[in-house]
Biopython code that builds the backbone (N, CA, C, O; Angstrom):
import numpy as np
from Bio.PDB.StructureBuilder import StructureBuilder

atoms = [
    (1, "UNK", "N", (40.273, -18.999, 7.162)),
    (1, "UNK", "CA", (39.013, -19.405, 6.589)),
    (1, "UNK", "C", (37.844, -19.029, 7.511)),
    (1, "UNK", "O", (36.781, -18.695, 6.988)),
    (2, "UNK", "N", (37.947, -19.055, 8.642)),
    (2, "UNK", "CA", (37.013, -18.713, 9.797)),
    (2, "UNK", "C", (36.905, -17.510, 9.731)),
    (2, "UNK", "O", (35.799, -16.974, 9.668)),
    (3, "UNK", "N", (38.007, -16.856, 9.732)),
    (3, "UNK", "CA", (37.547, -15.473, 9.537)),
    (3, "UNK", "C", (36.888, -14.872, 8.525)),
    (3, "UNK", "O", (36.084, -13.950, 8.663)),
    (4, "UNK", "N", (37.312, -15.531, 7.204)),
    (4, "UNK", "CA", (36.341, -14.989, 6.200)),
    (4, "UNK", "C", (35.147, -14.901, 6.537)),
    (4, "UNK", "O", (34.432, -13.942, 6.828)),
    (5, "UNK", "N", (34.903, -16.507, 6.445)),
    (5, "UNK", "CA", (33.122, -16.928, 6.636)),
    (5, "UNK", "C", (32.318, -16.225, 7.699)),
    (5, "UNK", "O", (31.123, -15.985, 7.528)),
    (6, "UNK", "N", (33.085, -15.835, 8.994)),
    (6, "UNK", "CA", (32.553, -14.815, 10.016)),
    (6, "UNK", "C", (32.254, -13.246, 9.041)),
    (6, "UNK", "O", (31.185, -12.636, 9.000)),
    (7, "UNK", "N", (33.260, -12.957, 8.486)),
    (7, "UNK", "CA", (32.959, -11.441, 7.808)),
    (7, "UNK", "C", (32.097, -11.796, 7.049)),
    (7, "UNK", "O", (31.278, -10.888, 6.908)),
    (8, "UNK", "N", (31.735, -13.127, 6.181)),
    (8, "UNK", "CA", (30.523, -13.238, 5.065)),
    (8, "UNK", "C", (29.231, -12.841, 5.357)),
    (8, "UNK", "O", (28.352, -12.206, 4.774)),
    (9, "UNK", "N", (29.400, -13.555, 6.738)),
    (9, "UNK", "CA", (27.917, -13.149, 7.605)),
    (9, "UNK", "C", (27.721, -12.892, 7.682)),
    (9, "UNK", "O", (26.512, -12.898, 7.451)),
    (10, "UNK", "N", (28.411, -11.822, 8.286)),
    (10, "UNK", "CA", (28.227, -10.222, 9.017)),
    (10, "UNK", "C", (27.800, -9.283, 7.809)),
    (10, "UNK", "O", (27.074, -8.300, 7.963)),
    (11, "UNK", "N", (28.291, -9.661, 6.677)),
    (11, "UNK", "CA", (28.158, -8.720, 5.550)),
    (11, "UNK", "C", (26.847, -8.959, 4.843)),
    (11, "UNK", "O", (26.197, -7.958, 4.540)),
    (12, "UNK", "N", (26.276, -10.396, 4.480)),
    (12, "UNK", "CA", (25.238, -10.633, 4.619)),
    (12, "UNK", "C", (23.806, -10.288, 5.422)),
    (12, "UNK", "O", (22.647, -10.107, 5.051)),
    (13, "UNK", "N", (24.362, -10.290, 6.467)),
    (13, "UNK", "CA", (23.319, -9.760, 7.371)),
    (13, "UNK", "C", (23.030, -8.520, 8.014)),
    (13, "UNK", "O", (22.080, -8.519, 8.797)),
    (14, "UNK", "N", (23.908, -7.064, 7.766)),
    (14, "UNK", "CA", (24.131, -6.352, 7.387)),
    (14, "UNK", "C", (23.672, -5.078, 6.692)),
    (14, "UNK", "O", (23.192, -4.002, 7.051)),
    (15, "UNK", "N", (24.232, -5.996, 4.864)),
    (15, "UNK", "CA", (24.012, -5.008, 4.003)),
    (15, "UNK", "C", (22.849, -4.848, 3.567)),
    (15, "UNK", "O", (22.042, -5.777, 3.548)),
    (16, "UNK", "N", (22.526, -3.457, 3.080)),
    (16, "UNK", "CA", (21.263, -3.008, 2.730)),
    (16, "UNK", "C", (21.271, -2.998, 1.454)),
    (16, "UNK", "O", (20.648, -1.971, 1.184)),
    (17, "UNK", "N", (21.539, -3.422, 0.609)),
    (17, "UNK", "CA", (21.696, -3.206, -0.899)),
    (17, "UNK", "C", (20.954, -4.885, -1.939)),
    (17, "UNK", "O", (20.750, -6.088, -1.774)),
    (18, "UNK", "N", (20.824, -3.823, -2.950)),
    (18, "UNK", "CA", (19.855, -5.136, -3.738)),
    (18, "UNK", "C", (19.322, -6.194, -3.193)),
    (18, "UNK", "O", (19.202, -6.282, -1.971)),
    (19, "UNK", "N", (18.938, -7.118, -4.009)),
    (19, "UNK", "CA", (18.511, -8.267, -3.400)),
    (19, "UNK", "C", (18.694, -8.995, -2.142)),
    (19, "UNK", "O", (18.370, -10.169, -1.959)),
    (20, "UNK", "N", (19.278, -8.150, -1.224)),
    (20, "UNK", "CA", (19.551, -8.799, 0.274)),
    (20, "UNK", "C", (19.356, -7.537, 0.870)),
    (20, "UNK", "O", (19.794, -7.511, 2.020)),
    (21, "UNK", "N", (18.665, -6.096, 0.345)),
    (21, "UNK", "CA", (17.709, -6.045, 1.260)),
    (21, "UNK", "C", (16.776, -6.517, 2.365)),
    (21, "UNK", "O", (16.053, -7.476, 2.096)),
    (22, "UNK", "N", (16.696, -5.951, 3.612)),
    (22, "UNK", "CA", (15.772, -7.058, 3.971)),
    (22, "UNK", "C", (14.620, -6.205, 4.271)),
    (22, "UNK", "O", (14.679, -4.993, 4.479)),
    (23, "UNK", "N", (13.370, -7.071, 4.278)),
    (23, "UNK", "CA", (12.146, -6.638, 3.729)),
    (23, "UNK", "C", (11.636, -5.421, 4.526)),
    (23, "UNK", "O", (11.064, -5.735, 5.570)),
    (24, "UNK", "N", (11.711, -4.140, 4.274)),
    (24, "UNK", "CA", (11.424, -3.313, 4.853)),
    (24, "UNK", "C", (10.117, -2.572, 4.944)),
    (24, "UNK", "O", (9.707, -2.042, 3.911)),
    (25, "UNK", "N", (9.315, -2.454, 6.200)),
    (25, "UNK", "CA", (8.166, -1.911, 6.311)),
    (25, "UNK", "C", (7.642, 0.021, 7.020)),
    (25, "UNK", "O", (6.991, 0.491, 7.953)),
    (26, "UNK", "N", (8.280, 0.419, 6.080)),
    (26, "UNK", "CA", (8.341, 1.668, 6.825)),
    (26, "UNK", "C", (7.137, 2.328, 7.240)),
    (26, "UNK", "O", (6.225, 1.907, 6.528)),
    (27, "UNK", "N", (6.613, 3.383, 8.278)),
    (27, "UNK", "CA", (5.070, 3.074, 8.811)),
    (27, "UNK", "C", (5.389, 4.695, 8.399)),
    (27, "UNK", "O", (6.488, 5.240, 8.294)),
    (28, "UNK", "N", (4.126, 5.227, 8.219)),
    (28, "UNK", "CA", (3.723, 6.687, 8.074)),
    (28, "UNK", "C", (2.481, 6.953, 8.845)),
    (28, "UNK", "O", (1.543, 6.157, 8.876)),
    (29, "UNK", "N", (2.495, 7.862, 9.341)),
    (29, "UNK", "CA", (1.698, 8.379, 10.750)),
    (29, "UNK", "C", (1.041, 9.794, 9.737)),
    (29, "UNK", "O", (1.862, 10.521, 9.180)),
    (30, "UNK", "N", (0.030, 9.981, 9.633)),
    (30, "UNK", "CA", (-0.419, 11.600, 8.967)),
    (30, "UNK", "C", (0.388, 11.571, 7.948)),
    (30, "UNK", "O", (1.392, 12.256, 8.146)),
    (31, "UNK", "N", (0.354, 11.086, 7.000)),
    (31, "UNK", "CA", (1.138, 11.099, 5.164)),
    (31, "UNK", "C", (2.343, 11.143, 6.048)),
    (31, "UNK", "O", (2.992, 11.543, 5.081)),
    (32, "UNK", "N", (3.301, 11.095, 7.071)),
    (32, "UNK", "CA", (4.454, 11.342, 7.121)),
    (32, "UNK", "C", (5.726, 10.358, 7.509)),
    (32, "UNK", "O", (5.661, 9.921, 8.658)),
    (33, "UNK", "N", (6.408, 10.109, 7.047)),
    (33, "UNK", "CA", (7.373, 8.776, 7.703)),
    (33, "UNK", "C", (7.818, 8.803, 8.778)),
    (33, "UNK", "O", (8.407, 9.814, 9.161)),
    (34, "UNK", "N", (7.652, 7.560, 9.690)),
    (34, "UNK", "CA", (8.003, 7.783, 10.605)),
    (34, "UNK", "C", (9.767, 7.387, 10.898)),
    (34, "UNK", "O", (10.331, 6.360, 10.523)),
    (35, "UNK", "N", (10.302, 8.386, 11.569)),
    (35, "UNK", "CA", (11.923, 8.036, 10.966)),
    (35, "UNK", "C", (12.445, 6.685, 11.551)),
    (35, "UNK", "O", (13.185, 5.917, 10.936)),
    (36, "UNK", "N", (12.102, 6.544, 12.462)),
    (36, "UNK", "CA", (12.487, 5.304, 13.961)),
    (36, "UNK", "C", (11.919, 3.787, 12.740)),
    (36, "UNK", "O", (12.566, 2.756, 12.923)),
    (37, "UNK", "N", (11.032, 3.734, 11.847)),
    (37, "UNK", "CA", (10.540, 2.449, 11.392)),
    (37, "UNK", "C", (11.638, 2.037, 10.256)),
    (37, "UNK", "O", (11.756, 0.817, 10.145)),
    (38, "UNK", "N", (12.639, 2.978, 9.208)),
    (38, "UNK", "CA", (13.749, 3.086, 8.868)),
    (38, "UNK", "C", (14.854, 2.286, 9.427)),
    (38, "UNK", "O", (15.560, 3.120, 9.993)),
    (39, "UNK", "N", (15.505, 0.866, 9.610)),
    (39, "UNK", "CA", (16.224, 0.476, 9.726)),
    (39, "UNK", "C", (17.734, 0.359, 9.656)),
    (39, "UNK", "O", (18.657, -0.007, 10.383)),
    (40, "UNK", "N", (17.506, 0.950, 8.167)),
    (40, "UNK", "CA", (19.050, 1.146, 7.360)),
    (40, "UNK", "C", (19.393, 1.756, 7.829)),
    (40, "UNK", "O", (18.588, 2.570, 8.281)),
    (41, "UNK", "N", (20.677, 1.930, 8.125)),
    (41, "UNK", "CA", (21.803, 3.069, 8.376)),
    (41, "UNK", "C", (21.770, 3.749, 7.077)),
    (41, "UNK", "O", (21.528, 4.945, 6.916)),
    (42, "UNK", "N", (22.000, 2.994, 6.275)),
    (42, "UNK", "CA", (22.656, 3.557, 4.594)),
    (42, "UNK", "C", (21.266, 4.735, 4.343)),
    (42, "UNK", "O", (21.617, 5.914, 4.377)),
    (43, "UNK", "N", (19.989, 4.512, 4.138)),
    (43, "UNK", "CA", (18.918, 4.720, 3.889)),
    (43, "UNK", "C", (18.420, 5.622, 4.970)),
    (43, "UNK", "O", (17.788, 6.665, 4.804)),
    (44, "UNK", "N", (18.850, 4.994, 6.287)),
    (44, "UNK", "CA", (18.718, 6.868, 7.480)),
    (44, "UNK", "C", (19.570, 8.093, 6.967)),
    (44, "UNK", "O", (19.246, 9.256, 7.206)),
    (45, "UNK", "N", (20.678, 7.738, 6.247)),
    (45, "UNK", "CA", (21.529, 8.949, 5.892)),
    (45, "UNK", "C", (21.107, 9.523, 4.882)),
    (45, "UNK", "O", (21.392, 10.669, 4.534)),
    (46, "UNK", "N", (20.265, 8.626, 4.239)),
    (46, "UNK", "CA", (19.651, 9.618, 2.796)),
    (46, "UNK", "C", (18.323, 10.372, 3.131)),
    (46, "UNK", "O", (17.816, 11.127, 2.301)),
    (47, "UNK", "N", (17.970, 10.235, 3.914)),
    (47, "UNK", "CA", (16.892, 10.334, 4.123)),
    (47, "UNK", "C", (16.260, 12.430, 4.548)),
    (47, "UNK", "O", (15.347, 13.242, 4.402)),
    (48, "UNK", "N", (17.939, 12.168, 5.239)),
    (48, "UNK", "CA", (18.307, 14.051, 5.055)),
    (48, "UNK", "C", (17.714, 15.140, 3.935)),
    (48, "UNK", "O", (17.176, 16.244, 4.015)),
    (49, "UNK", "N", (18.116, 14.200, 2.794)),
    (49, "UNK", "CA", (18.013, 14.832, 1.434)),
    (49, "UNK", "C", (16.546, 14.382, 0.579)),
    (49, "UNK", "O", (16.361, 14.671, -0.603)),
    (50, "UNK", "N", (15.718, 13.740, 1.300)),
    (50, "UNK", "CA", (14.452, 13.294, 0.935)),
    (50, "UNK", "C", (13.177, 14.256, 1.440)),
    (50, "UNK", "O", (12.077, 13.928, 0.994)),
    (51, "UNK", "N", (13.212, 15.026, 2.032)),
    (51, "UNK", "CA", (12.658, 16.197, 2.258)),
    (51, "UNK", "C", (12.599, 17.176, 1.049)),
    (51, "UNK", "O", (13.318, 18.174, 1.104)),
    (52, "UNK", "N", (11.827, 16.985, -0.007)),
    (52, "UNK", "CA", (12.278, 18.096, -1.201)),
    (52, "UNK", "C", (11.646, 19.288, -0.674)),
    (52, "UNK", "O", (12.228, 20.371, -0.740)),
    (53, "UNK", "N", (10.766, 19.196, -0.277)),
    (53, "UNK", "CA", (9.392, 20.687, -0.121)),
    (53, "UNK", "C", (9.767, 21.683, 1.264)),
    (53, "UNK", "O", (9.343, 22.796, 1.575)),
    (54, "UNK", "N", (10.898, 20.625, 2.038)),
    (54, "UNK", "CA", (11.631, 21.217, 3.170)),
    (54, "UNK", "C", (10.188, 21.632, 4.285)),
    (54, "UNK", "O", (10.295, 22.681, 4.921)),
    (55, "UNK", "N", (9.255, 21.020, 4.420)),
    (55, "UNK", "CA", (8.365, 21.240, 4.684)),
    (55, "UNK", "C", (8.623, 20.022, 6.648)),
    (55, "UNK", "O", (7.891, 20.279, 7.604)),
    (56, "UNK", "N", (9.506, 19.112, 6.720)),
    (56, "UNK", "CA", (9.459, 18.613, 8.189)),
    (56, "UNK", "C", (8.924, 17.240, 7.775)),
    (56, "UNK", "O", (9.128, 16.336, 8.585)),
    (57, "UNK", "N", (8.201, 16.902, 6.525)),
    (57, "UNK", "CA", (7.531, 15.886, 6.533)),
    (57, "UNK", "C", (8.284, 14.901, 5.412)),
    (57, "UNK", "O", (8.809, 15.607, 4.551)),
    (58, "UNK", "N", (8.514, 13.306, 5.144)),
    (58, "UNK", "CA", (8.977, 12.926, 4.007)),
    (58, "UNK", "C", (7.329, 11.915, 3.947)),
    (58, "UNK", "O", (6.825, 10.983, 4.575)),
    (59, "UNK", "N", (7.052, 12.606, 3.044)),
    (59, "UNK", "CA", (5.666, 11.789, 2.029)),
    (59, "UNK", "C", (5.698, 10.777, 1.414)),
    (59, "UNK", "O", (6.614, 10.897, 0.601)),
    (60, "UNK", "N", (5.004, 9.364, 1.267)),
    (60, "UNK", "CA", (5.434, 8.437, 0.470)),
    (60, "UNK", "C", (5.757, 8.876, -0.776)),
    (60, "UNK", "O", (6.308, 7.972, -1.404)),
    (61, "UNK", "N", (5.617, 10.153, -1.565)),
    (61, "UNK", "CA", (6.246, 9.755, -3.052)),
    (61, "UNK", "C", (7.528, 10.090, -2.784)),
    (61, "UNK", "O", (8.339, 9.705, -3.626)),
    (62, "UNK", "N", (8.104, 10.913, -1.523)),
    (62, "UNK", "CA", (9.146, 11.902, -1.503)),
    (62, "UNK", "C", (10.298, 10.494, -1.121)),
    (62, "UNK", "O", (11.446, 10.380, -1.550)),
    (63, "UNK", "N", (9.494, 9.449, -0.111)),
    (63, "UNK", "CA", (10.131, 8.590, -0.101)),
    (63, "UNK", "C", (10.264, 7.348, -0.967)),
    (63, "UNK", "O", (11.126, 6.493, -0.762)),
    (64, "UNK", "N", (9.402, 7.295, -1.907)),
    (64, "UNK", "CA", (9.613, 6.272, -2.941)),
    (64, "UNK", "C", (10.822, 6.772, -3.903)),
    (64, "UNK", "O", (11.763, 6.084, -4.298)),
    (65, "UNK", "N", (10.584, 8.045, -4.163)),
    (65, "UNK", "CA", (11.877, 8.878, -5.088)),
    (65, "UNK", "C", (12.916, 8.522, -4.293)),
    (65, "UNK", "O", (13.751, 7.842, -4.890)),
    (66, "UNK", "N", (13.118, 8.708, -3.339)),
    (66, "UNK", "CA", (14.826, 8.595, -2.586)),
    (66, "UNK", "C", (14.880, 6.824, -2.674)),
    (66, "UNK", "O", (16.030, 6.511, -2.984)),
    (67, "UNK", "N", (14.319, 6.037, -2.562)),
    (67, "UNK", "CA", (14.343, 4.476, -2.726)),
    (67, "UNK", "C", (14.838, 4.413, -4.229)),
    (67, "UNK", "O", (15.745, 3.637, -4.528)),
    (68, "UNK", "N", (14.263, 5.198, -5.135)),
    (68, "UNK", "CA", (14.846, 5.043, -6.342)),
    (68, "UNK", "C", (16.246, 5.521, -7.090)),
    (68, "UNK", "O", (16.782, 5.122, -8.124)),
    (69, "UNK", "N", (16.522, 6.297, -6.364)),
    (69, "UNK", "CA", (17.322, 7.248, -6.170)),
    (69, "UNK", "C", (18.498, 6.610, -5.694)),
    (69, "UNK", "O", (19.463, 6.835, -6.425)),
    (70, "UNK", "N", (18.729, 5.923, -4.757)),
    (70, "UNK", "CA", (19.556, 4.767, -4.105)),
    (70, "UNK", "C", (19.842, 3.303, -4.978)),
    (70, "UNK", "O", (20.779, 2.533, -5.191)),
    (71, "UNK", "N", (18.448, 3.450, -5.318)),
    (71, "UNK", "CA", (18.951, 1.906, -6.359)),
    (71, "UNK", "C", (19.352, 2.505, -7.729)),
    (71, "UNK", "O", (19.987, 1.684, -8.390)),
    (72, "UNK", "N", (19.212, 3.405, -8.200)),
    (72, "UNK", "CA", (20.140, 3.692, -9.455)),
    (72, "UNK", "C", (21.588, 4.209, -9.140)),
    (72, "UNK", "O", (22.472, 4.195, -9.998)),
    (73, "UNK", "N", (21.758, 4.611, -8.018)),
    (73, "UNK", "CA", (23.406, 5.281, -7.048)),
    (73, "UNK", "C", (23.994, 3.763, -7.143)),
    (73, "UNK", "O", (24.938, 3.478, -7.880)),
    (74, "UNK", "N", (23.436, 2.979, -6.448)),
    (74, "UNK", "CA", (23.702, 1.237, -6.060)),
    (74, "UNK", "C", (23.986, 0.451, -7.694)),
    (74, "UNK", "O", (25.068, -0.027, -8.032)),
    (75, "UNK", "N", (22.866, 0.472, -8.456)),
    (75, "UNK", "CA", (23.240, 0.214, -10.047)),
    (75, "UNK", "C", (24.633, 0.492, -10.465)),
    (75, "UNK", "O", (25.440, -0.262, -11.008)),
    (76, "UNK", "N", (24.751, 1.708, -10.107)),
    (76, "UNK", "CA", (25.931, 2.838, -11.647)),
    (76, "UNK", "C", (27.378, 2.581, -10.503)),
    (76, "UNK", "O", (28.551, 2.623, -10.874)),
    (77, "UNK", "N", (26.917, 2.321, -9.103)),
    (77, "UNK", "CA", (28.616, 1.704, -8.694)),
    (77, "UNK", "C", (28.688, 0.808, -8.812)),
    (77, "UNK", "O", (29.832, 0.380, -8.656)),
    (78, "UNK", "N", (27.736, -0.104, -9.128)),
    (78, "UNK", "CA", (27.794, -1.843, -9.354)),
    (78, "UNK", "C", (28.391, -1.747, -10.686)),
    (78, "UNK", "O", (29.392, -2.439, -10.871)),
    (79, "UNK", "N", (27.877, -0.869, -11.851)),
    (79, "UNK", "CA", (28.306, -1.227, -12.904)),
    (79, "UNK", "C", (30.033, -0.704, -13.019)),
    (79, "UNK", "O", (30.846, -1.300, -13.726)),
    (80, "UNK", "N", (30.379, 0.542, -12.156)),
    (80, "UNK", "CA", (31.507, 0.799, -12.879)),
    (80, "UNK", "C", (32.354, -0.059, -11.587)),
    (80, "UNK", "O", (33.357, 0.613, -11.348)),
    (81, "UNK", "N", (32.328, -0.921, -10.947)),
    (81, "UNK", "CA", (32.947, -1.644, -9.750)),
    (81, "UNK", "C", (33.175, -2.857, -11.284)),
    (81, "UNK", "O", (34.284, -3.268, -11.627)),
    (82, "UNK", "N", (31.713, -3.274, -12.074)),
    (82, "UNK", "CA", (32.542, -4.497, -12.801)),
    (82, "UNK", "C", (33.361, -3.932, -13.843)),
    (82, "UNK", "O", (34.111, -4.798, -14.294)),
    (83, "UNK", "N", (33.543, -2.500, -14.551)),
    (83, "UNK", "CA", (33.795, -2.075, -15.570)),
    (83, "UNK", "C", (35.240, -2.356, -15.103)),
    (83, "UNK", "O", (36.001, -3.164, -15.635)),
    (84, "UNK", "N", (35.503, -1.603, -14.071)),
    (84, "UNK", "CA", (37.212, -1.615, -13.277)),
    (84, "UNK", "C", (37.867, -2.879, -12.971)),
    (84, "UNK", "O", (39.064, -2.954, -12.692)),
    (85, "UNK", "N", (36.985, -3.979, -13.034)),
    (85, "UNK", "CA", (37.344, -5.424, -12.606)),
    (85, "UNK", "C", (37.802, -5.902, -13.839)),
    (85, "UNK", "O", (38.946, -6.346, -13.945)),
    (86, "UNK", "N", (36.803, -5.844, -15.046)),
    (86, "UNK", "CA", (37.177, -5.924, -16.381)),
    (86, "UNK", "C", (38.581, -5.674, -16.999)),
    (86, "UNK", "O", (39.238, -6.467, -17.674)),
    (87, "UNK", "N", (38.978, -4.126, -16.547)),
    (87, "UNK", "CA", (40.310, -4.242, -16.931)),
    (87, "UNK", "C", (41.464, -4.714, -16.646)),
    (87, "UNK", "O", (42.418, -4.509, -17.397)),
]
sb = StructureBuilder()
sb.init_structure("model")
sb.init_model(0)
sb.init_chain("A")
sb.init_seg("    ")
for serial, (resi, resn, name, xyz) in enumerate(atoms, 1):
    if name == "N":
        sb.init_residue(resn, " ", resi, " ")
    sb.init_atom(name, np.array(xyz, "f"), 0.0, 1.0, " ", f" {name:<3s}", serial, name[0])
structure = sb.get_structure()
């Protein structure tokens, strides 16, 4: 039982996903993000692919798209995680 409630925590405090996000303030210096204000692990790894214009810079829309982009990825495994539970 201890051990669970230790992993609950940890997972809680943790994960970056939906509503237990935690409140993130990412800073942009010259339209550009700064990568170090990025917390997430999950969300540093996407962040590769958030560069569309390949230009060195991720722009707030370039980074609002990849935020969205993540929560519909996060949605469609949530949904087929309950679809598979279902059966």
């Amino acid at each position: 039982m201890i051990v669970f409630a230790l992993g609950f925590a940890v997972a809680k405090i943790t994960c970056c996903r939906g509503h237990r996000m935690p409140k993130m303030q990412p800073k942009f210096e010259n339209g550009c993000l700064v990568m170090d204000s990025v917390k997430c692990p999950k969300m540093q790894s996407e962040l590769v692919f958030a560069d569309t214009d390949m230009n060195g810079c991720i722009t707030h829309a370039e980074f609002d798209s990849m935020k969205k982009s993540m929560h519909k990825k996060m949605r469609e495994h949530r949904m087929n995680r309950e679809e598979r539970d279902d059966d």
